[in-house]
C-alpha positions in Angstrom: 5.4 73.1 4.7 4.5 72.8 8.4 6.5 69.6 8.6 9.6 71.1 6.4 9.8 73.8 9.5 9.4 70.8 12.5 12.5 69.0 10.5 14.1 72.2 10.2 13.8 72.9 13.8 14.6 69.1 15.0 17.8 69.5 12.8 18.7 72.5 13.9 18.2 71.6 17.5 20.0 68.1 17.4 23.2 70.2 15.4 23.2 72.9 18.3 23.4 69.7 21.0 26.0 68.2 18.8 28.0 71.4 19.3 27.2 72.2 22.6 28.7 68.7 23.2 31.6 68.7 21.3 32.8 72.3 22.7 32.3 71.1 26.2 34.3 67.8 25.4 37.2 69.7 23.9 37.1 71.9 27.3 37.2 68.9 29.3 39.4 66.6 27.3 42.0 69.4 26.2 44.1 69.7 29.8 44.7 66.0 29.7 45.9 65.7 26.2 48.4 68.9 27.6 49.2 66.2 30.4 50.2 62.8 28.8 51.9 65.0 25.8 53.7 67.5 28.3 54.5 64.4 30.1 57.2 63.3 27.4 58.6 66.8 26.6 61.5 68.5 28.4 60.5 71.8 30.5 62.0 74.4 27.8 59.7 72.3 25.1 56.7 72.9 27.8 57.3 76.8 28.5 57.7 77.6 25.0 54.8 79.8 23.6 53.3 78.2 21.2 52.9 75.4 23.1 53.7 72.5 20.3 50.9 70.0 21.3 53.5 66.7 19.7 56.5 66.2 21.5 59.8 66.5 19.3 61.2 63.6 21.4 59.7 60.7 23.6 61.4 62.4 26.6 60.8 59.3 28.9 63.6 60.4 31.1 60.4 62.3 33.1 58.8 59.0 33.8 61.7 57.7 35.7 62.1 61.1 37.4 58.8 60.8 38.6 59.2 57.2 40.0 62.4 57.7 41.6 61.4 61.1 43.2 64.3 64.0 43.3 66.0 62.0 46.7 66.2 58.6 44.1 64.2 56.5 46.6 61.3 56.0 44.9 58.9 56.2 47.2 56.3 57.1 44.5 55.4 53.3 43.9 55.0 52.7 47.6 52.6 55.7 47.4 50.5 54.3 44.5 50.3 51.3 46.3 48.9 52.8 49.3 46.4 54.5 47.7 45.1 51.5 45.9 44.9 49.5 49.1 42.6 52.5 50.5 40.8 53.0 47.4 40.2 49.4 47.3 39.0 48.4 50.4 36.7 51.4 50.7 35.3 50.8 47.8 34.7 47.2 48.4 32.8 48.3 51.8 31.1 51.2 50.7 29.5 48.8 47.6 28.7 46.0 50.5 27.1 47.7 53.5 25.6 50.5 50.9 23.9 47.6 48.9 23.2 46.2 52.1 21.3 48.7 53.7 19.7 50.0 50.6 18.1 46.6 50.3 16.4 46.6 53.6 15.2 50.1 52.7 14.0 49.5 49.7 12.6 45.8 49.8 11.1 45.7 53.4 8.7 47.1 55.9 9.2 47.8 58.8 8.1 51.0 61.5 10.6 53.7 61.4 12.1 53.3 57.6 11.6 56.3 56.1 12.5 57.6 59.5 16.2 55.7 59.0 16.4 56.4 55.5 15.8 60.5 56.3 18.7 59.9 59.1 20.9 58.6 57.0 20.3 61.2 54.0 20.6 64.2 57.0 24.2 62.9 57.3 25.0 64.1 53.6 24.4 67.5 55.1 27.1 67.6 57.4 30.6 68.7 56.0 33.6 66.6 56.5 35.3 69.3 57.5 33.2 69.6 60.3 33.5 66.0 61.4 37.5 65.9 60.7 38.6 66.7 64.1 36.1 64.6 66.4 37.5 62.3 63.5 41.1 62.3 64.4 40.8 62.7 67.9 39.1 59.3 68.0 41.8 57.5 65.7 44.3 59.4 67.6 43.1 57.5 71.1 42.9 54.8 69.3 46.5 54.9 68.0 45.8 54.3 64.4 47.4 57.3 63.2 50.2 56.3 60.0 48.2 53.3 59.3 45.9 51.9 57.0 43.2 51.3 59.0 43.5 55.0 60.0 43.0 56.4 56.7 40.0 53.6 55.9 38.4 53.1 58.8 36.4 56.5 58.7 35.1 56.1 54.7 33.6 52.8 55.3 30.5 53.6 54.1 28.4 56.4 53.2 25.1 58.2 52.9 25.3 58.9 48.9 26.1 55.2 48.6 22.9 53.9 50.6 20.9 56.5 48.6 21.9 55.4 45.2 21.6 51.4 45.8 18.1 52.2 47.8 16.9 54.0 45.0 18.0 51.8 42.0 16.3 48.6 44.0 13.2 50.3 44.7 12.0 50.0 41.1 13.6 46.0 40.9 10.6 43.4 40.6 9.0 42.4 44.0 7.7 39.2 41.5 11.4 38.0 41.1 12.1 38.2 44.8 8.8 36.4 45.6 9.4 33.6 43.3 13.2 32.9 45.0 11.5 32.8 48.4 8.8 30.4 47.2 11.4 28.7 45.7 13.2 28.3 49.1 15.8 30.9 48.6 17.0 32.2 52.0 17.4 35.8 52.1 20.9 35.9 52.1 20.7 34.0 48.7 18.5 36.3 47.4 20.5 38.8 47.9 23.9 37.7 46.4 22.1 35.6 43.5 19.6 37.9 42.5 20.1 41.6 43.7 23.7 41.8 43.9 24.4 40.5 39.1 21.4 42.3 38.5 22.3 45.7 40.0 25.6 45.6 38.1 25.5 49.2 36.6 24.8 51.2 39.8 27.3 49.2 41.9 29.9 49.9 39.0 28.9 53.9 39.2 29.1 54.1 42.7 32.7 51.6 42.5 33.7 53.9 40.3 32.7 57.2 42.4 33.8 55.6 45.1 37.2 54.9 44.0 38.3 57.8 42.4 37.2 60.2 45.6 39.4 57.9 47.7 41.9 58.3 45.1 42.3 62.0 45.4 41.5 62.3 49.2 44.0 64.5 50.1 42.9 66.1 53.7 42.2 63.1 55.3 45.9 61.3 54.7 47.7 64.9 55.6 46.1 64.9 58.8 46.5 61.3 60.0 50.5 60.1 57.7 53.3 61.0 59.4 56.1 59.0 57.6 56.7 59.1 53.9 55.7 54.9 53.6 52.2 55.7 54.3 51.8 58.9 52.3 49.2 58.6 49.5 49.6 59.5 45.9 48.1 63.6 46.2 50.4 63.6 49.6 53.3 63.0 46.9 52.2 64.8 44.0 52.6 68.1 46.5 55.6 67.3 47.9 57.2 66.7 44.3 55.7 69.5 43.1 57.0 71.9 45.8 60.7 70.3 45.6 62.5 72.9 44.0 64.5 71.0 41.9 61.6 69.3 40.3 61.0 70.3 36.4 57.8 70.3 34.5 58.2 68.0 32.6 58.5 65.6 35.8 55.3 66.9 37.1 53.3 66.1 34.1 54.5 62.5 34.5 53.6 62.2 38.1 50.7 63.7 37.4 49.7 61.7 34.2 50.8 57.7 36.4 48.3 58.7 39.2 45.5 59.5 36.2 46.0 56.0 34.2 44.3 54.3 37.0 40.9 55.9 36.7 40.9 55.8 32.7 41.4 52.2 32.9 38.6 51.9 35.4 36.5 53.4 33.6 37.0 52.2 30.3 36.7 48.6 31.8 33.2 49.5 33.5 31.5 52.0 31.1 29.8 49.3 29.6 27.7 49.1 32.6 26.3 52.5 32.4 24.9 51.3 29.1 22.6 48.4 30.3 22.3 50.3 33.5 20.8 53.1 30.8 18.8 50.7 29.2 16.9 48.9 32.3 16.1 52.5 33.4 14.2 52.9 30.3 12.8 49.1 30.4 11.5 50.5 34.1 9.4 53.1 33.0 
């Protein structure tokens, strides 16, 4: 009997999970299905109530709306392709010098560390709106307003990063590392052939995290982009949006080309956050 009522209450907790989870999915997953299928409808199809969740045509016509922009010059793919260039790079640093630095933290001794380490995590404090003007006065003097070493140069790096790498290698093996340096490894081998494949699924979380902030950045391009060529896509997505000839339909498809990006990348690196999942447990 008393193990009927344990089953009873381990199915009936693993079903109210199960719910929880699939209510909060349909919560979060239910504005983008609106997206990609308002994306191929025509405004009147959109503003009708009820809202018909299956298009009644492919309207595709929105998609080449979207690219061209209402002044035909399509300026959107420039866009896109500045914000990859920024997203990229900044990624690519933020995973280096992060990695980096949260390998001396975590892997040697030395007087001060924790003292560094606690400096660094003091920074995550601070609000970037409270650094954004010191910010742009400096890139202002040193004329790298409109450029892309403007809108990079101050997202380098970060604290979160150093704090995620520095934590993940804490718990790696100090066995493997000593056998490479026995073996004659230099450092610097160590740490591209050892520490660098095997912290795979936290260097694809924080790519990922990385990327998609840098993606969406908005404040920092609107203060430092003057000209249209260097605009990023959310500089665009507002200034389509407030055109008052743009339709809804349009919108949707502007909105749905600066999304595929991130669903791609993080389809192609979810499998990470498995092993990464896995090794955690391993650790314990």
């Amino acid at each position: 009997m008393e193990k009927y009522k344990h089953n009873f209450k381990s199915n009936l907790a693993d079903t109210l999970i199960w719910i929880f989870l699939g209510v909060f999915a349909i919560i979060i997953i239910a504005p983008i299905i609106f997206m990609f299928c308002a994306s191929f409808m025509t405004s009147n199809e959109i503003l009708k109530m009820p809202f018909s969740w299956i298009p009644k045509s492919f309207y595709y016509q929105n998609y080449i709306h979207a690219f061209s922009g209402n002044d035909g010059s399509y300026i959107y793919i420039r866009n896109i392709l500045n914000s990859f260039i920024v997203a990229s790079v900044v990624t690519v640093t933020t995973i280096l010098l992060s990695a980096i630095t949260g390998y001396g933290l975590a892997k040697f001794k030395f007087k001060g560390r924790n003292f560094v380490f606690m400096l660094i995590m003091a920074t995550m404090m601070i609000p970037f709106e409270a650094i954004m003007v010191p910010l742009y006065l400096v890139i202002t003097k040193l004329g790298l307003q409109d450029s892309y070493t403007g809108l990079i140069l101050p997202f380098l790096t970060n604290a979160f990063g150093v704090f995620m790498m520095r934590q993940y290698l804490i718990t790696f093996p100090d066995e493997l590392l000593d056998a490479a340096r026995i073996d004659g490894a230099s450092e610097l081998k160590i740490f591209w052939k050892i520490i660098m494949p095997n912290s795979l699924p936290v260097v694809a979380t924080l790519g990922i995290l990385t990327f998609r902030s840098e993606w969406d950045n908005m404040l920092w391009p609107l203060l430092v982009v003057q000209s249209e060529e260097m605009k990023t896509i959310p500089l665009y997505i507002v200034k389509f949006t407030a055109e008052k000839h743009t339709n809804e339909g349009a919108m949707m498809a502007v909105a749905a080309i600066a999304s595929i990006p991130m669903i791609i990348l993080f389809f192609a690196l979810s499998k990470y956050f498995v092993s990464g999942a896995s090794l955690h447990a391993s650790r314990k």
